[in-house]
ROMARKOL-936925 format. One record per residue (C-alpha): residue number from 1; x negated, y negated, z. Coordinates in steps of 0.5 Angstrom, whole numbers, plus 2048, in hexadecimal, padded with zeros to 3 digits. Layout:
+-----+-----+-----+-----+
!   n !  c1 !  c2 !  c3 !
+-----+-----+-----+-----+
! NUM !   X !   Y !   Z !
...
+-----+-----+-----+-----+
# end
This chain:
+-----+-----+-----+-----+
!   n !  c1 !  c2 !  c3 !
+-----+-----+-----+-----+
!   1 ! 7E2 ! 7FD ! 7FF !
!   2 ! 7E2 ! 7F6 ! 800 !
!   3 ! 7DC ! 7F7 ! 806 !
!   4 ! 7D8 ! 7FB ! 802 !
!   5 ! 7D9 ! 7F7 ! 7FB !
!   6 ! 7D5 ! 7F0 ! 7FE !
!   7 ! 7D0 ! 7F5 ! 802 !
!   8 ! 7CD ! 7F8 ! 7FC !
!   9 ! 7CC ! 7F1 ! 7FA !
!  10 ! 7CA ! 7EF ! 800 !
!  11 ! 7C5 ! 7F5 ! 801 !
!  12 ! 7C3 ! 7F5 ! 7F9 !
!  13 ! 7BC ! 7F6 ! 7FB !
!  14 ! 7BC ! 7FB ! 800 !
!  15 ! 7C1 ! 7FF ! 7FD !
!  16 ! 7BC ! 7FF ! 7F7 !
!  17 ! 7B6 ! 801 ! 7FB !
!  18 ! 7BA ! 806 ! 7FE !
!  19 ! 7B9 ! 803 ! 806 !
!  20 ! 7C0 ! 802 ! 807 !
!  21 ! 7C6 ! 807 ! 804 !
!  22 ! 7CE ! 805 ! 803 !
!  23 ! 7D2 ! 80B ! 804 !
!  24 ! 7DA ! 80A ! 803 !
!  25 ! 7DE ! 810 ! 805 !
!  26 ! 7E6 ! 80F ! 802 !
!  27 ! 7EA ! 813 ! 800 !
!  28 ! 7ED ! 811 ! 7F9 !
!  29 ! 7E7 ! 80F ! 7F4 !
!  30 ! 7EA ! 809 ! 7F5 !
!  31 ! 7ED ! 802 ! 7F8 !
!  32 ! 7F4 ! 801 ! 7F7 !
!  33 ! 7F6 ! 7F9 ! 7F7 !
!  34 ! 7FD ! 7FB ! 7FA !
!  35 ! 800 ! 7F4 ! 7F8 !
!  36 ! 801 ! 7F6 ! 7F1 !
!  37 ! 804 ! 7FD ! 7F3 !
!  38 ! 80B ! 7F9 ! 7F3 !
!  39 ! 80A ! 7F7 ! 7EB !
!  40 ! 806 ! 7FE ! 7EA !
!  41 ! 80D ! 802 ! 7EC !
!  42 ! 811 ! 7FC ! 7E8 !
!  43 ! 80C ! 7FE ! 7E2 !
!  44 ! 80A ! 7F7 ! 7E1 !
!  45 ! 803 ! 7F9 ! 7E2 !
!  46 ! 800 ! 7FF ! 7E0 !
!  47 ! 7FD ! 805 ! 7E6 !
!  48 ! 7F6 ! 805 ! 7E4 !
!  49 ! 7F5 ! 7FE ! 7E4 !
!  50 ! 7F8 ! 7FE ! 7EC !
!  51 ! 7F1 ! 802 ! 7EF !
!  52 ! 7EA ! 7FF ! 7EE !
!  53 ! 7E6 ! 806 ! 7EE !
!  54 ! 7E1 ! 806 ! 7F3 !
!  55 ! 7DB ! 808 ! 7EF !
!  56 ! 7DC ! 804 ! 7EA !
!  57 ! 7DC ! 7FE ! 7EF !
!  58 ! 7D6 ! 801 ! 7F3 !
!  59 ! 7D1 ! 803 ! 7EF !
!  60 ! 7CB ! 802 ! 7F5 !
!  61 ! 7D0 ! 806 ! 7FA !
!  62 ! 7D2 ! 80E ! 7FB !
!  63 ! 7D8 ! 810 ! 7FB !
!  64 ! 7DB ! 815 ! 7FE !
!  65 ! 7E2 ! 817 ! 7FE !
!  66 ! 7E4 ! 81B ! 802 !
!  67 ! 7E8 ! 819 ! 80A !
!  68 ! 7E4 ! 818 ! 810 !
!  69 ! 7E7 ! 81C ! 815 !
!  70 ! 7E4 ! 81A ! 81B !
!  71 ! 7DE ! 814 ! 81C !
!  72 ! 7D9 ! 817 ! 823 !
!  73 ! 7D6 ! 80F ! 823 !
!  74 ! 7D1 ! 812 ! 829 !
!  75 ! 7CD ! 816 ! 824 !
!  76 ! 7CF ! 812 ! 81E !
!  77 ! 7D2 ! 817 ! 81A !
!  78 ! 7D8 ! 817 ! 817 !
!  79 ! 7DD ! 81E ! 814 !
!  80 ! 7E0 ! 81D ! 80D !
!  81 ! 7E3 ! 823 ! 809 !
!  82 ! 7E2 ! 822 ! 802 !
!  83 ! 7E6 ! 826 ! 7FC !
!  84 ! 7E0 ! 82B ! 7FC !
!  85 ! 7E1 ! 82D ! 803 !
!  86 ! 7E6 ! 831 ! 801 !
!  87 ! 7E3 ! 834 ! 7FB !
!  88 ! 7DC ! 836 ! 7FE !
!  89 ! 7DD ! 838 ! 804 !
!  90 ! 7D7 ! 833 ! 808 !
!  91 ! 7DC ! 82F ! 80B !
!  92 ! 7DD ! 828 ! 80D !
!  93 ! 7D7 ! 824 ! 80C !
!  94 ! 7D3 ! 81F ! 811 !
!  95 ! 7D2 ! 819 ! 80F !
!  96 ! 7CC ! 816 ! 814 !
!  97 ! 7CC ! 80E ! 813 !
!  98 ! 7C9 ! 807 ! 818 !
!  99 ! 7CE ! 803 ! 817 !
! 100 ! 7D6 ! 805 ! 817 !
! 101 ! 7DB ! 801 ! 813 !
! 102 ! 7E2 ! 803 ! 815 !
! 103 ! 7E7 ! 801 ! 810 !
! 104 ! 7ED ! 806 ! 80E !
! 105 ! 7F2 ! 802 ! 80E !
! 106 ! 7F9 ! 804 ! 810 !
! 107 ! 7FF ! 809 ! 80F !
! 108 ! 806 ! 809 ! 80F !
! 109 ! 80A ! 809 ! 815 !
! 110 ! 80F ! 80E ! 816 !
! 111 ! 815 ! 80F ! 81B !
! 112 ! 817 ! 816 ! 81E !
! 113 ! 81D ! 814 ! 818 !
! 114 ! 822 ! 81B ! 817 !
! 115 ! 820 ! 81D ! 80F !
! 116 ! 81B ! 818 ! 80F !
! 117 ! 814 ! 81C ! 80D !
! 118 ! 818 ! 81F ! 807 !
! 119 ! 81C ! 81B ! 803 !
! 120 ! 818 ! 814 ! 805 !
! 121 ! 812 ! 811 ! 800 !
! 122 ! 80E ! 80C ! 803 !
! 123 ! 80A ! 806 ! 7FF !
! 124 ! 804 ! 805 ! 800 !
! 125 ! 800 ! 808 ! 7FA !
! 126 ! 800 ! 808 ! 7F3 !
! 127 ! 802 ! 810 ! 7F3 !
! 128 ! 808 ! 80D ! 7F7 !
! 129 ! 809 ! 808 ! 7F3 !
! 130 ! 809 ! 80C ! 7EC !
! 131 ! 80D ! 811 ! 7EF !
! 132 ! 813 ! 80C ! 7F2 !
! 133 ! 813 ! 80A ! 7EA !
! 134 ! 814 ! 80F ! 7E7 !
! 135 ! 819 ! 812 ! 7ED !
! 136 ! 81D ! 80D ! 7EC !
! 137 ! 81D ! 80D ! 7E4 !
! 138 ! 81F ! 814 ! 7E5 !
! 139 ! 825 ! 813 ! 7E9 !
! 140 ! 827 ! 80F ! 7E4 !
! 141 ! 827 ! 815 ! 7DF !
! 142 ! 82A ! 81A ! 7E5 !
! 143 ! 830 ! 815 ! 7E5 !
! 144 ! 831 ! 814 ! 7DE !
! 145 ! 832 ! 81C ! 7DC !
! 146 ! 836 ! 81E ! 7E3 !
! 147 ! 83D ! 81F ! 7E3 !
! 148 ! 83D ! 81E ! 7EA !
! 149 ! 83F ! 817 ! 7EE !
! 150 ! 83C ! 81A ! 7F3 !
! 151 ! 835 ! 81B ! 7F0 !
! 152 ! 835 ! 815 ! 7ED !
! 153 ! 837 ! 811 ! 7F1 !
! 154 ! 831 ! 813 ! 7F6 !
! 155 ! 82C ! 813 ! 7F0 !
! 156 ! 82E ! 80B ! 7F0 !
! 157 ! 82D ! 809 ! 7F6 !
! 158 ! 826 ! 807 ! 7F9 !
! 159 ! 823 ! 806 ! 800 !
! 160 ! 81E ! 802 ! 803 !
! 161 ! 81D ! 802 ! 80B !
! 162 ! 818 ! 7FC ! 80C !
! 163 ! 819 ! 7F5 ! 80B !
! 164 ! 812 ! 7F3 ! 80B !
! 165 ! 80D ! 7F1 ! 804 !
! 166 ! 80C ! 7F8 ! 802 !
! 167 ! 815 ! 7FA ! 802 !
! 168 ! 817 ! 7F3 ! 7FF !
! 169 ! 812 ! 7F2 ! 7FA !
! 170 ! 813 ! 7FA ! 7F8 !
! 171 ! 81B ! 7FA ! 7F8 !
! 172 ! 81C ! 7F3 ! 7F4 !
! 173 ! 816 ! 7F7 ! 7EE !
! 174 ! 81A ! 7FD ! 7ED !
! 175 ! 821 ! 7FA ! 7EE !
! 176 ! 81E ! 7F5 ! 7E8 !
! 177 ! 81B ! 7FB ! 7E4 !
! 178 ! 821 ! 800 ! 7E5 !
! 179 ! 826 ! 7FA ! 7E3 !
! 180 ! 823 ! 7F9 ! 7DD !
! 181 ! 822 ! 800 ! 7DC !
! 182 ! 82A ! 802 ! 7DD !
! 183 ! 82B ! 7FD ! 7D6 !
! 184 ! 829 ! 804 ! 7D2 !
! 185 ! 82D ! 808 ! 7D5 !
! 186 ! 835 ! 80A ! 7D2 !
! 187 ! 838 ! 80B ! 7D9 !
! 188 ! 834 ! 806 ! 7DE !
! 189 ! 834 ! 7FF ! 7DF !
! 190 ! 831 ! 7FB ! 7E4 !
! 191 ! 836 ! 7FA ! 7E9 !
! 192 ! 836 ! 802 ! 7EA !
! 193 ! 830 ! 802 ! 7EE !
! 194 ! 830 ! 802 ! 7F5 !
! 195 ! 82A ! 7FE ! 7F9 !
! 196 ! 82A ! 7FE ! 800 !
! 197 ! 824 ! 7FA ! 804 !
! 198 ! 825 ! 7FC ! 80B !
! 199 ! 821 ! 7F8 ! 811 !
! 200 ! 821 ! 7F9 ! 818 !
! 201 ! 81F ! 7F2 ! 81A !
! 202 ! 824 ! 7EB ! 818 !
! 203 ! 820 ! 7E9 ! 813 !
! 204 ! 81B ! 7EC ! 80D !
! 205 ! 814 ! 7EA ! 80A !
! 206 ! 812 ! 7E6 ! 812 !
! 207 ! 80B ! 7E5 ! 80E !
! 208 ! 80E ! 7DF ! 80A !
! 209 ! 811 ! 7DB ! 80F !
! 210 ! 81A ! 7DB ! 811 !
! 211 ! 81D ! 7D7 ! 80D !
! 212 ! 819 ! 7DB ! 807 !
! 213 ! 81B ! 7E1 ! 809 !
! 214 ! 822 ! 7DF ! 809 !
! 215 ! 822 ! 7DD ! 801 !
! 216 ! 81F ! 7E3 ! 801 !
! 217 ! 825 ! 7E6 ! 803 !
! 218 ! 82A ! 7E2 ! 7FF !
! 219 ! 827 ! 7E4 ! 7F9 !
! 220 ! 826 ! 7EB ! 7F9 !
! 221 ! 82E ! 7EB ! 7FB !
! 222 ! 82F ! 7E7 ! 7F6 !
! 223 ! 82B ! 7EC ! 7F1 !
! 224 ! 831 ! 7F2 ! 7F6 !
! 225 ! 82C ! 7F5 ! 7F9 !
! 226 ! 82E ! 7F6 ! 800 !
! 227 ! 82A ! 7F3 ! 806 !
! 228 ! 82C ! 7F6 ! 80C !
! 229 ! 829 ! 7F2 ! 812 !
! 230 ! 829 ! 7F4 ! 81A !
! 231 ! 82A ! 7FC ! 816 !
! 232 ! 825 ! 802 ! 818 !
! 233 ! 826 ! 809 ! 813 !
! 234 ! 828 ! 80E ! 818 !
! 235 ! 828 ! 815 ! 814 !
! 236 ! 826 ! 816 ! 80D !
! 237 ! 828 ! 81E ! 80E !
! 238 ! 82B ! 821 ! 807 !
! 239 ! 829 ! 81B ! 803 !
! 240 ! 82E ! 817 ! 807 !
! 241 ! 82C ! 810 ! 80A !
! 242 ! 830 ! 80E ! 811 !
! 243 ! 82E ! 807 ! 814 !
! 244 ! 82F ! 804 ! 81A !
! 245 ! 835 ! 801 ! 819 !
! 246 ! 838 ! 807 ! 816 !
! 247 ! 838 ! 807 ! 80F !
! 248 ! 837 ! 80E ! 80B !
! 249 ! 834 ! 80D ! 804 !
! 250 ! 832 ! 813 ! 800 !
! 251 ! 82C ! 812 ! 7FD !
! 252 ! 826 ! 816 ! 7F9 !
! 253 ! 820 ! 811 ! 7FA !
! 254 ! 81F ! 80E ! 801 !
! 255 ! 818 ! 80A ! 801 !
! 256 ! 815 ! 808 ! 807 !
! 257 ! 811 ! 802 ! 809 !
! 258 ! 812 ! 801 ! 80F !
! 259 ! 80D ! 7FE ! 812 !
! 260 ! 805 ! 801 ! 813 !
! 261 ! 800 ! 804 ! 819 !
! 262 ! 7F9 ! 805 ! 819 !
! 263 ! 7F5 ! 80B ! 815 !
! 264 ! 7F5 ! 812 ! 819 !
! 265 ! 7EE ! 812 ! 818 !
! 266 ! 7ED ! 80C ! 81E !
! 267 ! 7F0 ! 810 ! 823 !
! 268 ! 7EA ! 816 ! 822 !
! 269 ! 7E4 ! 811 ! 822 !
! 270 ! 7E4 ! 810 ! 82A !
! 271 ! 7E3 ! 809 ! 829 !
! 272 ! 7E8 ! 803 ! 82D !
! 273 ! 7EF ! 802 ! 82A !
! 274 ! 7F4 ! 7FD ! 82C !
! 275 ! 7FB ! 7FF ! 82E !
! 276 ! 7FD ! 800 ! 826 !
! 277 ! 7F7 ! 803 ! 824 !
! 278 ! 7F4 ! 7FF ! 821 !
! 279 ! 7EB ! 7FE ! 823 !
! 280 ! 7EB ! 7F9 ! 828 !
! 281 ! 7E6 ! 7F4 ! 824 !
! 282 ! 7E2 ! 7ED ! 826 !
! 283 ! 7E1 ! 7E8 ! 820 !
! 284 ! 7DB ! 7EA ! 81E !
! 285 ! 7E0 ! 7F0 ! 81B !
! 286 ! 7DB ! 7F4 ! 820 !
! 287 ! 7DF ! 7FA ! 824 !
! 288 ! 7E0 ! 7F8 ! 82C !
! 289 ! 7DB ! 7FA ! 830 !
! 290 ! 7D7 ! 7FF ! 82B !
! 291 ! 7D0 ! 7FD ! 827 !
! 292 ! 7D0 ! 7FF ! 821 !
! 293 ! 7D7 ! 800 ! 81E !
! 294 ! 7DB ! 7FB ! 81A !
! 295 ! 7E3 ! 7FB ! 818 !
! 296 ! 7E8 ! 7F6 ! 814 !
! 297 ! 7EE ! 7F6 ! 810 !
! 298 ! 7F5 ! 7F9 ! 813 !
! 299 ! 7F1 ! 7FE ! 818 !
! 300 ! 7EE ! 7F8 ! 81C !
! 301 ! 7F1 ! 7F5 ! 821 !
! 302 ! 7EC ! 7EE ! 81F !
! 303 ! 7ED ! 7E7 ! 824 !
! 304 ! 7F1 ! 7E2 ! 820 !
! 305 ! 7EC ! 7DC ! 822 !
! 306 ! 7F1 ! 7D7 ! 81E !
! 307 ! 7F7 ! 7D9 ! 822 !
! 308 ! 7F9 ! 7D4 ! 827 !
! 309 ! 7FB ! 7DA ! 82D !
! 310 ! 7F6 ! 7DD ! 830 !
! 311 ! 7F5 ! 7E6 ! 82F !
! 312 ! 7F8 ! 7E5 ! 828 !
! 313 ! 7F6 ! 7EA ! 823 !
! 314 ! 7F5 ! 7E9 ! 81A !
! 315 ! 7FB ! 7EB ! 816 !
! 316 ! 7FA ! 7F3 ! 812 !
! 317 ! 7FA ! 7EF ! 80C !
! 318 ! 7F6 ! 7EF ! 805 !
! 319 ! 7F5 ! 7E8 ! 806 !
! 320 ! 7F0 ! 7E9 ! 80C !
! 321 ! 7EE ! 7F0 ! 80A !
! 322 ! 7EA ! 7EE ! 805 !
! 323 ! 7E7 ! 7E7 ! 808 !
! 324 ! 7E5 ! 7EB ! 80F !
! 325 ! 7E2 ! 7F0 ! 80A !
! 326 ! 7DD ! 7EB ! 807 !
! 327 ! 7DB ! 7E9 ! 80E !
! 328 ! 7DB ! 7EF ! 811 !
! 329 ! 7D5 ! 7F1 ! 80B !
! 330 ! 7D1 ! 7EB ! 80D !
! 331 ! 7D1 ! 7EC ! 813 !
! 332 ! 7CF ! 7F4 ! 812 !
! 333 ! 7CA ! 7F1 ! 80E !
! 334 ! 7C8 ! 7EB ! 814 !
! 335 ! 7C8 ! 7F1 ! 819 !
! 336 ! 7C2 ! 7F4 ! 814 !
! 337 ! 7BE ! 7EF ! 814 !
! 338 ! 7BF ! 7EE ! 81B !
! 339 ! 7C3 ! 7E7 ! 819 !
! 340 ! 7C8 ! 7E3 ! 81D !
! 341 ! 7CF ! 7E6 ! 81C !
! 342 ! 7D5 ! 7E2 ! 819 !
! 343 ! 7DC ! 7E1 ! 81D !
! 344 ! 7E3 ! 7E3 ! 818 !
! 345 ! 7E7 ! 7DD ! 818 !
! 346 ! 7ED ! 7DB ! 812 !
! 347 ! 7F3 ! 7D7 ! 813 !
! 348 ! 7F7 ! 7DB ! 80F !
! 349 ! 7FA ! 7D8 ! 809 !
! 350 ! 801 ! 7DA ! 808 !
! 351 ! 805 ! 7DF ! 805 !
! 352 ! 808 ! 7E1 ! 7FE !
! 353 ! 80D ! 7E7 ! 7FC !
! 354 ! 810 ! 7E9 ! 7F6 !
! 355 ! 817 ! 7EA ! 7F4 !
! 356 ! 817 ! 7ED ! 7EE !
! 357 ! 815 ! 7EA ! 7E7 !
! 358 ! 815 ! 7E2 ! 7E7 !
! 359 ! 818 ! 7E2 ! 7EE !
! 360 ! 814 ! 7E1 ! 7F5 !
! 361 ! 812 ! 7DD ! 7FC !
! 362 ! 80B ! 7DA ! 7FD !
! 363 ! 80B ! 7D7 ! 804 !
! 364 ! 804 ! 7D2 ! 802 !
! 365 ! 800 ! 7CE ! 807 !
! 366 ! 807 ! 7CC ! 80A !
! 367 ! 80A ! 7CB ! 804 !
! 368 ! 810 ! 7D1 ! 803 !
! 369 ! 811 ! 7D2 ! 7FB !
! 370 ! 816 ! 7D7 ! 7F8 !
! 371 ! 819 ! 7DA ! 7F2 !
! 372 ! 814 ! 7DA ! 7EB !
! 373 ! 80F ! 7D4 ! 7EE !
! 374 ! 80E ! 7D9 ! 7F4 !
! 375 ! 80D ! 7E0 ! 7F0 !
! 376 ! 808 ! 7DC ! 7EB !
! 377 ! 804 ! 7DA ! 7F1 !
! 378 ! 805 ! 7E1 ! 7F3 !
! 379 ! 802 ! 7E5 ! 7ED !
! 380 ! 7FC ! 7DF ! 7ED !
! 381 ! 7FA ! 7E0 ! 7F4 !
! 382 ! 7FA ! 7E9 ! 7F3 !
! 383 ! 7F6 ! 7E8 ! 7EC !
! 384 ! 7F1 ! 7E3 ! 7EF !
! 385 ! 7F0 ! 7E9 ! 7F6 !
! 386 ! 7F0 ! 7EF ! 7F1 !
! 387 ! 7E9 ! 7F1 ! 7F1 !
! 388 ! 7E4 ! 7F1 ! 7EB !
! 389 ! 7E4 ! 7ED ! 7E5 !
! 390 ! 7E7 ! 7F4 ! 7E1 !
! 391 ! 7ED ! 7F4 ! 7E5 !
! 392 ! 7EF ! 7EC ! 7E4 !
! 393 ! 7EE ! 7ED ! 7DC !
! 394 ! 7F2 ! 7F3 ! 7DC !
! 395 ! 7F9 ! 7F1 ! 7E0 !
! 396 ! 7F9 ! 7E9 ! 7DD !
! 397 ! 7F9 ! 7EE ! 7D6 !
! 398 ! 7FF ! 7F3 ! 7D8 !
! 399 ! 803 ! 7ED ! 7DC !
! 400 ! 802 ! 7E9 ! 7D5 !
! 401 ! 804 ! 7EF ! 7D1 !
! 402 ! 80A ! 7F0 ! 7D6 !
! 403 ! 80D ! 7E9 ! 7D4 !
! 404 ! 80D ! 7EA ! 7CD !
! 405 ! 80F ! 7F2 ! 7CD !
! 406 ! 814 ! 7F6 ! 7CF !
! 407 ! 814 ! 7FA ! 7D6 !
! 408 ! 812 ! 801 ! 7D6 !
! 409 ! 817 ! 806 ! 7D9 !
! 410 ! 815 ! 80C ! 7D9 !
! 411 ! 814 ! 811 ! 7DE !
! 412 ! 80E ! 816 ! 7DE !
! 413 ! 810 ! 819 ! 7E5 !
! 414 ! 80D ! 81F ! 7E2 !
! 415 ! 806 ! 81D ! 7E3 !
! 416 ! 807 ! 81F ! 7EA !
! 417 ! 808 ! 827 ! 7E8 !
! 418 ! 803 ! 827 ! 7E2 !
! 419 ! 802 ! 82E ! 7E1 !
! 420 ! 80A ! 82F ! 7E1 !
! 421 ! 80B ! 82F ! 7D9 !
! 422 ! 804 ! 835 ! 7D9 !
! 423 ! 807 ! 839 ! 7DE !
! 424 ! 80E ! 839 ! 7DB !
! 425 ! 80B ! 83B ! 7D4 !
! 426 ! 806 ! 840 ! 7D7 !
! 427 ! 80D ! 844 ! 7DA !
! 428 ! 80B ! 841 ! 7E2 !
! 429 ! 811 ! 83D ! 7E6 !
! 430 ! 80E ! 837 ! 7E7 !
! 431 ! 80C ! 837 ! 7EF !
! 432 ! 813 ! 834 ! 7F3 !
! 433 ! 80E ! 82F ! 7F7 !
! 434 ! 80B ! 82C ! 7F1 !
! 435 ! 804 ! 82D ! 7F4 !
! 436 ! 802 ! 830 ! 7EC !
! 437 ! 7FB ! 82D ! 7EC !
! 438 ! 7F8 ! 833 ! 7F1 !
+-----+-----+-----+-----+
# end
């Protein structure tokens, strides 16, 4: 979004004459800007103000939503089934283009874990993290009316596999959420939820450096949460999460965050890829060896030109993403115009990282921050980064709300079965999958 955003501007004139035409493939009409997910699932910020929707940002641009199957960059020809192949019957669409801009970023990385793929949620988009929300607010009413310990007891324990920004920053939110929640409950206090962060390395958000990391540790313990370090999850088979060092601890929401790898879609492009996957690219955000084709962000393996050691790649993170993005669209644009291209090259600045409300660590230009200082610097930094003027405005208004109001703490978990309530009265069982919007 962010390459076809400054390309508009760059080709203003060309797109107007029709000499030149931008055709972004996604498959959302949106961009998610995952820094804020935490804070959506915590119910600081509201969804919609955690996506910037596609068209309206890219007026000059087509869109298409649709998945882009397969990429043939001999014929320059790519495949991408959009909602409508189904419906009519003409199948996947060829798209034709000159130039190719691979930028589809990454998914979770999952292990051969035994009860994994059923009971496990990932969080990595805002569906996710809404549905974290309301699952957790919903254990929190099964625990109430059950007359079983059992039950209860596996409704207020929680699991987070990945100690990394997206497991810490979205376990310190919820467990903020659901212990201000748990006040408005008769027969649930705060010290009956059970919070588990497990990690299978020594130390937790290696981003911000070691000492960091180890107050980081300090303070979610001091908040009883349990930090397993040097721990793998095992099997999560029949609700039950068994880790490494033996440990069973029965529990209805296991999330995993541990770790990424590169989109699917790379492996049918036929274009170089490094031993993770990723495109292997040159500092001109080019694509190794291939005319024509251009990559940034998670799926690019681009050289770190800062870098004192030598073969060192840049990070898969937001920080260099979005500036990768702004020169890779020059250099497209240079490449039309048959102009020199740029080199990419960022020091990187630092790290920051949430942990809960008014808690943080910020490691800032050689200067390590921690507690409010460190999560002020964390909301300044994300709400200058989040896109477009309209956005800004939105989240400052809601955080400014935030503090002068109380916390929602409702669950709307049946959004995700909307015709569940019409199928009842209409005299129909709901469909035990949920899959009520076909």
């Amino acid at each position: 979004m962010y390459t076809a955003l400054r390309l508009q501007r760059k080709l203003k004139q060309r797109l107007r004459s029709g000499e030149a035409e931008i055709v972004v493939v996604a498959p959302e009409p949106y961009m998610t800007y995952q820094p804020f997910l935490p804070e959506a699932a915590a119910g600081s910020i509201s969804p919609r103000h955690v996506v910037v929707p596609l068209r309206r940002v890219l007026p000059h641009c087509t869109i298409v939503i649709g998945e882009a199957r397969a990429i043939d960059h001999a014929k320059r020809t790519a495949t991408v089934t959009t909602l409508a192949s189904g419906e009519d019957g003409t199948g996947a669409l060829e798209i034709e283009y000159d130039e190719l801009v691979l930028a589809p970023g990454s998914v979770s990385r999952t292990l051969p874990v035994p009860g994994l793929a059923d009971h496990g949620v990932g969080f990595k988009t805002i569906e996710e993290a809404i549905g974290l929300r309301n699952h957790v607010i919903e254990q929190m009413d099964i625990a109430s009316a059950t007359r079983d310990p059992a039950l209860r007891d596996a409704a207020l324990t929680f699991v987070f596999v990945g100690g990394g920004y997206a497991g810490v920053e979205a376990l310190a939110e919820l467990e903020d959420m659901a212990r201000y929640t748990s006040r408005y409950y008769h027969n649930i206090k705060a010290e009956d939820l059970k919070w588990i962060l497990v990690e299978a390395t020594g130390r937790i958000l290696p981003e911000v450096g070691e000492s960091l990391g180890r107050y980081a540790v300090r303070e979610l313990r001091g908040r009883n949460i349990d930090v397993r370090l040097d721990t793998r999850l095992d099997s999560c088979e029949d609700r039950v999460a068994v880790l490494s060092d033996g440990s069973r601890f029965p529990t209805r929401t296991l999330v995993w965050t541990a770790g990424v790898k590169p989109a699917p879609l790379l492996a049918a492009t036929g274009l170089p890829l490094d031993e993770r996957g990723r495109l292997v690219c040159t500092a001109k955000l080019t694509v190794e060896g291939t005319e024509h084709a251009w990559s940034a962000g998670d799926a690019a393996a681009v050289p770190d030109l800062t870098a004192v050691e030598t073969g060192r790649t840049t990070a898969p993170n937001a920080q260099h993403a979005v500036r990768q993005a702004k020169v890779l669209a020059d250099n497209v644009a240079a490449a039309l115009e048959g102009g020199p291209l740029t080199d990419y090259r960022h020091s990187y600045a630092g790290s920051v990282a949430s942990l809960g409300l008014h808690k943080g660590v910020a490691h800032i230009y050689g200067r390590r921050l921690k507690g409010y200082p460190a999560w002020l610097i964390h909301r300044m930094y994300h709400l200058s980064r989040v896109p477009t003027f309209n956005r800004k405005a939105r989240v400052l208004a809601e955080w400014t709300l935030a503090g002068l109001f109380k916390r929602e703490i409702v669950s709307l978990g049946s959004l995700e079965h909307p015709r569940a309530e019409f199928e009842l009265a209409a005299g129909r069982r709901p469909r035990p999958d949920g899959d009520d919007c076909q």
